[in-house]
Structures are given as C-alpha cells and as structure tokens.
N, C-alpha and C positions, 0 to 999 in steps of 0.2 A: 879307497884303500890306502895302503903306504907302501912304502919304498927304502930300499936300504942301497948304497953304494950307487944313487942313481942322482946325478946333477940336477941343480933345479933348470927348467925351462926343458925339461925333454916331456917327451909327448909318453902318454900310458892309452893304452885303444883296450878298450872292452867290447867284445862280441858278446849278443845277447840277440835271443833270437833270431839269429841270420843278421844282425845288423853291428854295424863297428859305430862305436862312438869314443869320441875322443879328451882327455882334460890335460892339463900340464902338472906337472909335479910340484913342488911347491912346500922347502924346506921337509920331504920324505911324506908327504902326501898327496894325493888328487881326488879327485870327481868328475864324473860325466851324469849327464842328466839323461834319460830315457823317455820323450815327448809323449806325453798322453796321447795321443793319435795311435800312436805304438802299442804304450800301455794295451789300450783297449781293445786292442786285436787279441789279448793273450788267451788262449782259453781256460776254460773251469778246470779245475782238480787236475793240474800240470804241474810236473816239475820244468822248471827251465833253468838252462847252467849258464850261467856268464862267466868268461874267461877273459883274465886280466895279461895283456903281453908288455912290455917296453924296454927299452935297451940304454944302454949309457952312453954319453955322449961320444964313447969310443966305436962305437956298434956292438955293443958287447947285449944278445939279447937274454933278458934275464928270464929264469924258468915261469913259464905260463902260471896264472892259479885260479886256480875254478872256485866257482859258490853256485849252490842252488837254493833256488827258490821256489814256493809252489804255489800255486793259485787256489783259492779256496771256489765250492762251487756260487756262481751269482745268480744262476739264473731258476726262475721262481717255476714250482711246479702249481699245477691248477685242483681246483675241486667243483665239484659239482654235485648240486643234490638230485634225489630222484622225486618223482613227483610224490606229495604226502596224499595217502588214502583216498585215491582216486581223487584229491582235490575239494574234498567234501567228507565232512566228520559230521556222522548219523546220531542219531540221541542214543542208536549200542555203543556206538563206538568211544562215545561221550563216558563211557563209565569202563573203559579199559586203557590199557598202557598204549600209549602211540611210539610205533616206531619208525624213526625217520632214519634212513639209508642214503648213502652217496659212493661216488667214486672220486679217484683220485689222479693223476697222472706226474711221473716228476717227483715225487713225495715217496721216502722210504717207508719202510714195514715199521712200526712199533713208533711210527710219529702220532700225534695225541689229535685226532681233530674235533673241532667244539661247534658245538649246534646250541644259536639263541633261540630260544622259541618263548612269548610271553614276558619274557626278561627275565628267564631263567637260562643259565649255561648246562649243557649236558654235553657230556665228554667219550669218545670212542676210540680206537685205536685202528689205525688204517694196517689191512692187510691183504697184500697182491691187490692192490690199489683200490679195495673198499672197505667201508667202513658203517657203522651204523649207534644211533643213540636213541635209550629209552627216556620218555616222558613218562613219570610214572602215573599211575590211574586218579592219584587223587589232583595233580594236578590239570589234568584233564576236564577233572569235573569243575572244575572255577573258573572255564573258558566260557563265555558269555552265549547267547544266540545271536542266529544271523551274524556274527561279526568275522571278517576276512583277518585271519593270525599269518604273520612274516618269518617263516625258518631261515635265519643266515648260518652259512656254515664257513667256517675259516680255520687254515693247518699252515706252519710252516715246514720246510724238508729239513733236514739233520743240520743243513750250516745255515740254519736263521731263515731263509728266506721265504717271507711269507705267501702264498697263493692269495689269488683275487680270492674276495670272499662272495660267495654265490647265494642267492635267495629264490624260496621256492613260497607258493604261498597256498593255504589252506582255507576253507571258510567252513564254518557251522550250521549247522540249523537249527531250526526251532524246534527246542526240544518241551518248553512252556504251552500245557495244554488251557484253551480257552474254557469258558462257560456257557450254558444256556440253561435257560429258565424260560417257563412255560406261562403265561399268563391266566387266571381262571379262566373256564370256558363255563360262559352260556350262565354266570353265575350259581356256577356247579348246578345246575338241574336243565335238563333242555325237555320244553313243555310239547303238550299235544302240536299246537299250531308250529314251534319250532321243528317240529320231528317232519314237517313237508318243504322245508328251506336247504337251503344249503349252509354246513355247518363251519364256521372259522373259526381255525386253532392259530394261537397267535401268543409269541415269545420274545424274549431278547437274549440279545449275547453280549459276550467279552473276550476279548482278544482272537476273536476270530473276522477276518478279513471280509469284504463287500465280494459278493459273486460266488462266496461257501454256500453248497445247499447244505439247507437244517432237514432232515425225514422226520417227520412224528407218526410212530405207530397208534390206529386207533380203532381196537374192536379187530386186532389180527390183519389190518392192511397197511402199509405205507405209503406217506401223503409227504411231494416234498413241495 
C-alpha cells in the first residue's frame, strides 16, 4: 500500500485473517508478505478484509484502511457413473439408443458433463446432482461382438475445477449367427439292408463353439 505524511522507517501492520504482519514504509510505500502456510488455510468462496494501521513517527495513528478479497472455489466436486445396461449389451439392445446415467456431487445445476464412449463425446447437463447421455442407435450398431467398451465420464463445477473422471465398463455379445450344413446321408437312398442298421446324420459348422449340441429333425423326432 502507501502512505502520505508518514516518515520512512515506521512500521505499517496489516491484519489479515486474525493475523498482523508487518513491512516498513519506504519513500510513502510498504509490503508485508502473507506465508503460504496461511494462504492455504483460507477457505473457498470467502471474502476476507485486511486492514492497514500505522502512525507517524510522532504517534500520530493514521486512519485504518480496509481491502477485500475473495477466494474463488478450489475444491473439486466428484462424478460417478451408473452401471451401463446391466453391464452387458444383448443383440436388442444392439439396435437401440444406449443411455448412460451418472451422479454428481460438488458440481452445480446447468454444468455440461461428457461421457466417452467408443471415441465418441456425448454431452448432458447435471441436474440436482445427475445427469445422463444418449448414444444414438446407429452408433450402437458399429460396436463389435464379444468386445468389453470403457464409458469415462468427466465435469468441471462453475470455477474450473475439474472432478476425477470415472469409468464404468460394458461388454457385448455375440450377436453373429453361425452355420450348419448337413452332409448327404446314406447317399440320398438308404436301402433294404441299410433300413435294419442304425442310421448316421452327420454335418459341419461355422462359428459355432465346441460343446454346442446340433438337434436334427428326422421323420418328426429329434436326434442331438
């Protein structure tokens, strides 16, 4: 601050949150420093007043002067997702909108929060502390099978400060139907002497897994 009618080498004391700190004047100016220890006690969204005193070398104390200052908020609000669709996306659900939901804490109304999902951003607005975002259907359909997908969701609150970003994860299924084909049988004709044996029906597949039974209907019964 400065100084008017006040000698140099007198002392100026500012209180500042309960505490006096002191600098010397100095051709109608001074400084005191405020030790980060301090600082960082102050809390969020505070005004705080320092008041400047000092007197003349006569003791003449000259009138007090105030300044405020306010503290912005620093400390980060959270986000969390909810689980996605029971954690498993059905070959229905494969061909509809997915909606992924979360909550929020810390984080005011009308803040924007964004959900990756695929490498796509999809955007919602938190309100009374949730929120939620669509994937639309056709994105949907260009998710793979079998394959486990990563939803990150991330918000900052009104003064910057960004929430941990949280991850929730989904996986698909096989929505890719296999093949089967039947092999001739009996060289299409099964004869007198064949009709007292027993008869083998026999096929291959494709993309169907070791341990699937195949049924073949034959003559109105099933043989697996």
């Amino acid at each position: 601050g400065t100084t008017s009618g006040i000698e140099d080498g007198q002392v100026a004391t500012v209180n500042f949150n309960g505490n006096n700190y002191t600098g010397i004047v100095t051709a109608g100016a001074f400084s005191v420093t405020v030790p980060a220890v301090d600082v960082a006690t102050l809390a969020d969204t505070t005004t705080y007043t320092a008041t400047a005193s000092v007197s003349d070398a006569a003791g003449n104390p000259a009138t007090p002067d105030t300044e405020d200052v306010h503290t912005t908020d620093t400390t980060a609000g959270t986000i969390t997702l909810d689980e996605i669709s029971a954690d498993v996306l059905t070959a229905a659900e494969r061909g509809l909108p997915l909606t992924i939901s979360g909550t929020t804490s810390g984080i005011e109304d009308g803040q924007v929060a964004t959900v990756n999902f695929n490498g796509s951003n999809y955007t919602g607005t938190v309100n009374s502390g949730v929120f939620s975002v669509t994937v639309p259907a056709a994105a949907v359909a260009l998710l793979a099978d079998t394959t486990t997908y990563t939803a990150t969701a991330s918000v900052s609150d009104a003064a910057g400060n960004p929430a941990t970003p949280d991850t929730e994860d989904v996986h698909t299924t096989d929505t890719t139907a296999g093949t089967i084909t039947l092999d001739e049988i009996s060289a299409d004709v099964i004869t007198a002497a064949e009709r007292g044996a027993d008869l083998v029906i026999s096929g291959t597949t494709t993309g169907i897994e070791d341990g699937q039974v195949a049924t073949v209907n034959f003559n109105g019964s099933n043989y697996t």
